[in-house]
C-alpha distance (Angstrom), angle and dihedral (degrees) to the residues before:
residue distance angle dihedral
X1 . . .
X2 3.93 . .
X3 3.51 115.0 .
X4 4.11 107.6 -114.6
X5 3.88 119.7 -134.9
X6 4.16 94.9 20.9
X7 3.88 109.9 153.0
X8 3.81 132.5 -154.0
X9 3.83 123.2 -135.6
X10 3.50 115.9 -142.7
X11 3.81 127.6 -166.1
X12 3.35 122.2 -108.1
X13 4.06 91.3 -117.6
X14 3.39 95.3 52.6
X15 3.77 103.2 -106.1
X16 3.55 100.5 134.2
X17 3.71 136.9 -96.9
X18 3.78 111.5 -20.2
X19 4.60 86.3 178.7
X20 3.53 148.8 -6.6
X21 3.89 125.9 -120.8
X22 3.41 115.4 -89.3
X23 3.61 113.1 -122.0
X24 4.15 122.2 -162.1
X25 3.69 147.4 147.2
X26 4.07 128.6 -135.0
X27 3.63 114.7 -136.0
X28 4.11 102.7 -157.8
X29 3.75 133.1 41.6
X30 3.98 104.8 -136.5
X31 3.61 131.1 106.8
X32 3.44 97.3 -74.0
X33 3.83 96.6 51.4
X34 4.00 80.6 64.0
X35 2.90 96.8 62.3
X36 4.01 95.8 69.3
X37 4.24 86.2 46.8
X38 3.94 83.6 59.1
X39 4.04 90.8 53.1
X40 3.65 93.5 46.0
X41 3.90 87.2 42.0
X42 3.75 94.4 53.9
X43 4.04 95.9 34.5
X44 3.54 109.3 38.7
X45 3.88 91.6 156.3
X46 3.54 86.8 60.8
X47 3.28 111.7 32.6
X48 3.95 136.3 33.3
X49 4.10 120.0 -173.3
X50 3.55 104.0 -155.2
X51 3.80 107.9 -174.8
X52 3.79 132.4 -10.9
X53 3.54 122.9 -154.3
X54 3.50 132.0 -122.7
X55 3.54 132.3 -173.4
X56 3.80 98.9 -135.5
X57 4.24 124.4 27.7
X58 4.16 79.8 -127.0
X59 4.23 91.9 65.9
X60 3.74 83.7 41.5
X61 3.14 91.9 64.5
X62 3.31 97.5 46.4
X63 3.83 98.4 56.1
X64 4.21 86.0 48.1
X65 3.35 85.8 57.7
X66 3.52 112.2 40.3
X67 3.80 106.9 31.5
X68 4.24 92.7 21.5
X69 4.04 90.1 -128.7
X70 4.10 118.1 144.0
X71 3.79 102.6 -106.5
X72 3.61 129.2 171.3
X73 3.72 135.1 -178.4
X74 3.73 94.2 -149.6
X75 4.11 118.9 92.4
X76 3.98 89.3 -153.2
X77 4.18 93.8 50.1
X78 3.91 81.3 48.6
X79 3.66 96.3 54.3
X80 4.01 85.0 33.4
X81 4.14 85.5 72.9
X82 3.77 88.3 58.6
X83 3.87 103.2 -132.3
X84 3.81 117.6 -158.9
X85 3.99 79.2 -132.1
X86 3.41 149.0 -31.9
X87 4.03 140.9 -89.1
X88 3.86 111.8 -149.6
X89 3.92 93.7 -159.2
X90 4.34 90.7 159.4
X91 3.78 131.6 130.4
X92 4.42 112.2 -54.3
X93 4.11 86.3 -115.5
X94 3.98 93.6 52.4
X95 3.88 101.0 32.8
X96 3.76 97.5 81.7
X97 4.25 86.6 57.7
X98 3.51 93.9 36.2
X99 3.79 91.0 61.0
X100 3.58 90.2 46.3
X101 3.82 97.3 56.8
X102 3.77 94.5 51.3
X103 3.92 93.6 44.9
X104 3.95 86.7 53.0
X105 3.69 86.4 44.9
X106 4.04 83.6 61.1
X107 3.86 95.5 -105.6
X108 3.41 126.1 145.3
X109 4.79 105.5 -124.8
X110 3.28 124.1 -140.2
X111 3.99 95.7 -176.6
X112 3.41 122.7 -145.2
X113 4.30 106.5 -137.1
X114 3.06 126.0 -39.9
X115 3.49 106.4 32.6
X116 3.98 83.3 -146.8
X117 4.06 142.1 -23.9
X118 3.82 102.7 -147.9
X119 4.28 122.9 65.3
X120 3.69 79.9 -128.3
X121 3.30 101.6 65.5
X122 3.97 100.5 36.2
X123 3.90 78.3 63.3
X124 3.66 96.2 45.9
X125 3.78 83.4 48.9
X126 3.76 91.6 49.5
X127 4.00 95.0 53.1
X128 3.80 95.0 53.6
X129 4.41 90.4 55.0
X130 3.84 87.7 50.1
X131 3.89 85.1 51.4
X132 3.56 88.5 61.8
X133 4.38 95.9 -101.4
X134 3.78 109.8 143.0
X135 3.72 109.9 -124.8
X136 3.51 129.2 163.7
X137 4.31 137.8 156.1
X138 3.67 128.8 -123.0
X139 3.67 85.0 -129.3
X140 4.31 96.5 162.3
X141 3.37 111.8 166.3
X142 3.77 100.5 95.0
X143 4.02 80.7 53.7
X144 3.62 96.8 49.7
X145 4.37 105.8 114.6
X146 3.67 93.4 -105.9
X147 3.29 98.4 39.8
X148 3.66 100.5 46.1
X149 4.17 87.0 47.4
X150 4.30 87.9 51.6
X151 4.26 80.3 55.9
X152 3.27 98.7 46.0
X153 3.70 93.2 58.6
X154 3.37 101.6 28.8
X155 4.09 85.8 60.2
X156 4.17 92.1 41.2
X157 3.78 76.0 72.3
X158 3.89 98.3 -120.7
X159 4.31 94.3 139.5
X160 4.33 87.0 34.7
X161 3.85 113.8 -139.2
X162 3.54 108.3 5.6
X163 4.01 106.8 -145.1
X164 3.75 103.8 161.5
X165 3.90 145.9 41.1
X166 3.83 154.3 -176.8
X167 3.39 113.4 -158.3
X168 3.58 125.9 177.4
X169 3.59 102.5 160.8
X170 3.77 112.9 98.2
X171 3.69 151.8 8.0
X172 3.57 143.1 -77.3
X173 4.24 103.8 -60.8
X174 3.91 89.7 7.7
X175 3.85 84.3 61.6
X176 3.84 94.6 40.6
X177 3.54 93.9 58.9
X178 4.10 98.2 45.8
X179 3.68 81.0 52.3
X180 3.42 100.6 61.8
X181 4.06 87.9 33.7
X182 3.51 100.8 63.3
X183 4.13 96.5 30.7
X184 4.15 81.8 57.4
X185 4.10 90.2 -123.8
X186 3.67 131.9 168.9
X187 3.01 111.0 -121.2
X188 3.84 104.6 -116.5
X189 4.39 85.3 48.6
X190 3.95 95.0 144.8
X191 3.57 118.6 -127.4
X192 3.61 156.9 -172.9
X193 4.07 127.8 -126.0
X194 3.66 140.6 -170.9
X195 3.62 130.5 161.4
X196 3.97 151.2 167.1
X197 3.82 129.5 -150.5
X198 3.78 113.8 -144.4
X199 4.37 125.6 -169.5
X200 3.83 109.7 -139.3
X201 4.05 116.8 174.8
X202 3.88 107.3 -118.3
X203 3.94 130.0 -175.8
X204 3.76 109.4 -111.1
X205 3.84 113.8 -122.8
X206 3.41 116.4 154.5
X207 4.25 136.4 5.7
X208 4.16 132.1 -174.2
X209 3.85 84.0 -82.8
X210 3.89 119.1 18.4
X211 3.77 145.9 37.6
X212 4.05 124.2 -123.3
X213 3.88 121.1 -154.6
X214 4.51 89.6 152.9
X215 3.89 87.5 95.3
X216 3.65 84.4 -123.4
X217 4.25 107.1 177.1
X218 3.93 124.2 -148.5
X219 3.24 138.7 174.2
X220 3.81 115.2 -108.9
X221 3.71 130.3 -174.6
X222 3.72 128.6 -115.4
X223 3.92 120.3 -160.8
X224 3.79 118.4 -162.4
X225 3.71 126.6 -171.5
X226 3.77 154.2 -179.1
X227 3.75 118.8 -150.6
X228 4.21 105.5 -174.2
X229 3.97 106.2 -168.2
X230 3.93 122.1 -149.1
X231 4.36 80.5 -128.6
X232 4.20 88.6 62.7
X233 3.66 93.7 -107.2
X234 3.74 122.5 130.8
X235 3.64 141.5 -165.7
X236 3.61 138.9 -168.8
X237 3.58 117.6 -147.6
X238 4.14 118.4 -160.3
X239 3.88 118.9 161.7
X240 3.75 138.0 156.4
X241 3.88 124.1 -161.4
X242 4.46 82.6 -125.0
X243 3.80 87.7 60.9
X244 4.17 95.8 82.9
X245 3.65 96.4 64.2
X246 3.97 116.5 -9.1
X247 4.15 107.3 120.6
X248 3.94 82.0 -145.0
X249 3.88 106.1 54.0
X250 3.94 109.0 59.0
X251 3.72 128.5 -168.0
X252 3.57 123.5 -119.6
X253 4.18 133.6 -166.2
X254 3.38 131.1 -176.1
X255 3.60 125.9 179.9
X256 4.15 124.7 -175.6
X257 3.19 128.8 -158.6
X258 3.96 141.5 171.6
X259 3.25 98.0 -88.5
X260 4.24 106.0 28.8
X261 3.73 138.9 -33.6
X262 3.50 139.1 -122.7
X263 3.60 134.9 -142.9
X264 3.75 122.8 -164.8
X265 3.63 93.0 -48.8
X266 3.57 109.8 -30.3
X267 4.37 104.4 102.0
X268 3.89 109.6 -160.8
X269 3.97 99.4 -174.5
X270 3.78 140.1 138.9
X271 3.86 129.7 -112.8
X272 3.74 126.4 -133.2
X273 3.76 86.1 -71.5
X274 3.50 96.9 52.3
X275 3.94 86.5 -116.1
X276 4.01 104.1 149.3
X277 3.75 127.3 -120.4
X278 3.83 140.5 174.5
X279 3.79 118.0 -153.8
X280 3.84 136.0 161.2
X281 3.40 135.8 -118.6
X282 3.92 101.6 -127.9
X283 4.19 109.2 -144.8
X284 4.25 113.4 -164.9
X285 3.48 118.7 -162.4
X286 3.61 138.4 168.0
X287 3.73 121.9 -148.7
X288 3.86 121.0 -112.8
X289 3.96 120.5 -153.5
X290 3.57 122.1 -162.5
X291 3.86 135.2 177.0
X292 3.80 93.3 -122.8
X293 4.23 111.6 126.4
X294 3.82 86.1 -137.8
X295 3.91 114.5 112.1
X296 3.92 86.7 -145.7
X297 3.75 101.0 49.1
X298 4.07 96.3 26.1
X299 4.41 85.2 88.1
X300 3.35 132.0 -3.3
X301 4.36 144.7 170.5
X302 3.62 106.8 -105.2
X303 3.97 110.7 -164.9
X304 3.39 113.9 -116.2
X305 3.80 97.8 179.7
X306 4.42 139.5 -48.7
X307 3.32 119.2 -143.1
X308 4.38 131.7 170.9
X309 3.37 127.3 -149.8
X310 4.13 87.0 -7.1
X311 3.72 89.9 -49.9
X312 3.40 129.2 126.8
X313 3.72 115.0 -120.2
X314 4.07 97.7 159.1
X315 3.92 131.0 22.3
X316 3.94 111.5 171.3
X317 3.69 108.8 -102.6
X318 3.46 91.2 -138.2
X319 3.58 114.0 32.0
X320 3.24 119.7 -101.4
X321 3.70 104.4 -57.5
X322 3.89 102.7 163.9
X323 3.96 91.8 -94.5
X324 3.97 122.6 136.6
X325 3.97 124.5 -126.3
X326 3.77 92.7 -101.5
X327 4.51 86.1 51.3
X328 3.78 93.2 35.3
X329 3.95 84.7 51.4
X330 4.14 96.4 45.6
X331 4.14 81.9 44.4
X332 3.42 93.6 68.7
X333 3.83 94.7 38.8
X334 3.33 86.6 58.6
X335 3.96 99.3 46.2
X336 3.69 89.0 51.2
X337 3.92 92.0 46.6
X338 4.20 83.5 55.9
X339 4.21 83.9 55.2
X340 3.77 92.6 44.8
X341 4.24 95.6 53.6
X342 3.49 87.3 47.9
X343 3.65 98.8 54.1
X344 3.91 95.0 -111.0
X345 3.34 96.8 119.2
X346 3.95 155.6 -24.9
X347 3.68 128.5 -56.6
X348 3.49 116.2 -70.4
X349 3.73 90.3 -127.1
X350 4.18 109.5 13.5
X351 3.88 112.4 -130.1
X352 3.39 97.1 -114.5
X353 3.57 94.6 57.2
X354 3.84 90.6 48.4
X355 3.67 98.0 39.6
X356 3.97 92.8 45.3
X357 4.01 89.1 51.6
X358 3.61 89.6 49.9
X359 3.77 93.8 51.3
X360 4.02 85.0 48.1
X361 3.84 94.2 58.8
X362 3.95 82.9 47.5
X363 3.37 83.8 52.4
X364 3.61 103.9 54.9
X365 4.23 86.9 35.5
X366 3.81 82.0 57.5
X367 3.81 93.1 52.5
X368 3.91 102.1 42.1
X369 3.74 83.1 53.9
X370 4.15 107.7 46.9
X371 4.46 92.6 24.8
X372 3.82 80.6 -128.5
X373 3.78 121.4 129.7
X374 3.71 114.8 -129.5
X375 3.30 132.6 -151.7
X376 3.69 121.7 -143.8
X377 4.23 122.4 -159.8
């Protein structure tokens, strides 16, 4: 059957259609699952959410109401809308299943992170892409603007071999993947692990949903770690949950190579001959206001462009559409997701890239919890 409400891009100079508009459902309601009404909301030439899926008709409701998206509580009015695929965006101890049912259901995944938290299921997982299922997770961060401008130099070759980092950036599989990213890993690179967890009382400032100015103090948890890798490289991991959005805890990486290093965006590195030089990576933004109540999404930096040494590193693959990094970033997952269940391409994010990162955050999980290093083939 023809899909109903498909649209055709055409380029501005007439040419003809350069894409088709992406068409997908959200299974979840939680502040994630917004973030793919926000994308749709913002690109609607792009991108079309047909349904998301609530667990009762009541939070359905709800989400109608409040953020005027087409949500359903009913699996067969979901699949009714006929969505290109699927974004599991559910709770991290259901989203492993959840991806499961809707690949047996013949669905093409995109997975919200982590792809899975059990060996089990990374396996059960695996089995269903060599049946032939399309699966794939919005795993952005190595498409977030800075991030994505850090790669692009770091693989021009400017620092030479990079063979150790410091990141202190993200979490758990988030972390795992930047890792391997920026060190230039395969993704099967065997490696090595040990870790501690410390407690360190920290002034609450700022959560997914509300502001603190009370001073209140709570204990947060800080996870260090050493990954070894069979290739030589190594990387330190360091996070704390405060990292993502407190205005007092700042994230730090710092990648070395043969031939320099770079550290957030400051590039130390030597030229052809070996003559030293220090130079920034310059980030533009422009600031976005909106009339939402939440202190995350009330203002925010959109990136306008980075560039180094009067290069470009970064251009916004979408024009500047009033999107954050972290929405820009799952944009683009998502258009490349649309190419992949139509045969136009690759996964976004190969399995056994996202299944291996997954089993690293196990890994480290593992560790913090027994105080035994583990070694991963």
């Amino acid at each position: 059957m023809e899909k109903q409400n498909q649209q055709i891009i055409y380029s501005a100079d007439g040419n003809g259609p350069v894409a088709e508009r992406i068409r997908y459902a959200v299974i979840g309601s939680g502040w994630r699952s917004l973030y793919y009404a926000r994308i749709a909301k913002a690109l609607p030439e792009r991108f079309q959410l047909v349904s998301l899926l609530c667990r009762t008709q009541e939070k359905a409701d709800l989400m109608k109401e409040k953020h005027q998206v087409p949500a359903t509580a009913s699996v067969s009015e979901c699949l009714s809308a006929e969505p290109d695929f699927v974004v599991v965006a559910v709770d991290r101890e259901h989203i492993a299943q959840v991806s499961l049912e809707w690949l047996e259901r013949g669905m093409p995944v995109l997975a919200e992170t982590p792809a899975a938290i059990q060996p089990e299921d990374l396996e059960r997982l695996r089995q269903q892409v060599k049946d032939g299922k399309k699966f794939s997770v919005a795993e952005q961060y190595t498409r977030q603007a800075e991030n994505a401008a850090r790669l692009d130099l770091i693989r021009r070759g400017v620092i030479g071999q990079p063979d150790y980092i410091y990141l202190s950036l993200a979490h758990d599989y988030h972390g795992a993947s930047l890792m391997r990213a920026f060190l230039d890993l395969p993704a099967q690179t065997p490696f090595m692990v040990t870790a501690q967890e410390f407690s360190f009382p920290t002034t609450e400032t700022l959560n997914r949903y509300e502001r603190f100015t009370d001073g209140r103090i709570s204990d947060k948890k800080r996870t260090i770690g050493c990954f070894v890798f069979d290739s030589g490289a190594v990387g330190v991991y360091d996070f704390d949950s405060e990292q993502y959005r407190s205005p007092i805890r700042g994230s730090l990486v710092k990648v070395q190579g043969s031939r320099g290093e770079l550290t957030c965006n400051t590039v130390r590195w030597l030229d052809k001959d070996n003559l030293p030089h220090l130079d920034e990576i310059k980030v533009e933004t422009r600031l976005v206001e909106t009339d939402d109540d939440n202190p995350n999404l009330h203002s925010f930096p959109e990136v306008t462009g980075i560039t180094w040494r009067g290069e470009s590193l970064y251009t916004p693959p979408f024009g500047l559409c009033g999107l954050s990094q972290d929405e820009t970033a799952i944009a683009t997952m998502l258009q490349d997701m649309g190419a992949y269940v139509r045969g136009q391409a690759g996964p976004p994010y190969p399995s056994e890239e996202a299944l291996r990162d997954a089993l690293a955050a196990m890994m480290l999980r593992e560790v913090v919890l027994t105080g035994a290093g583990v070694r991963c083939e």
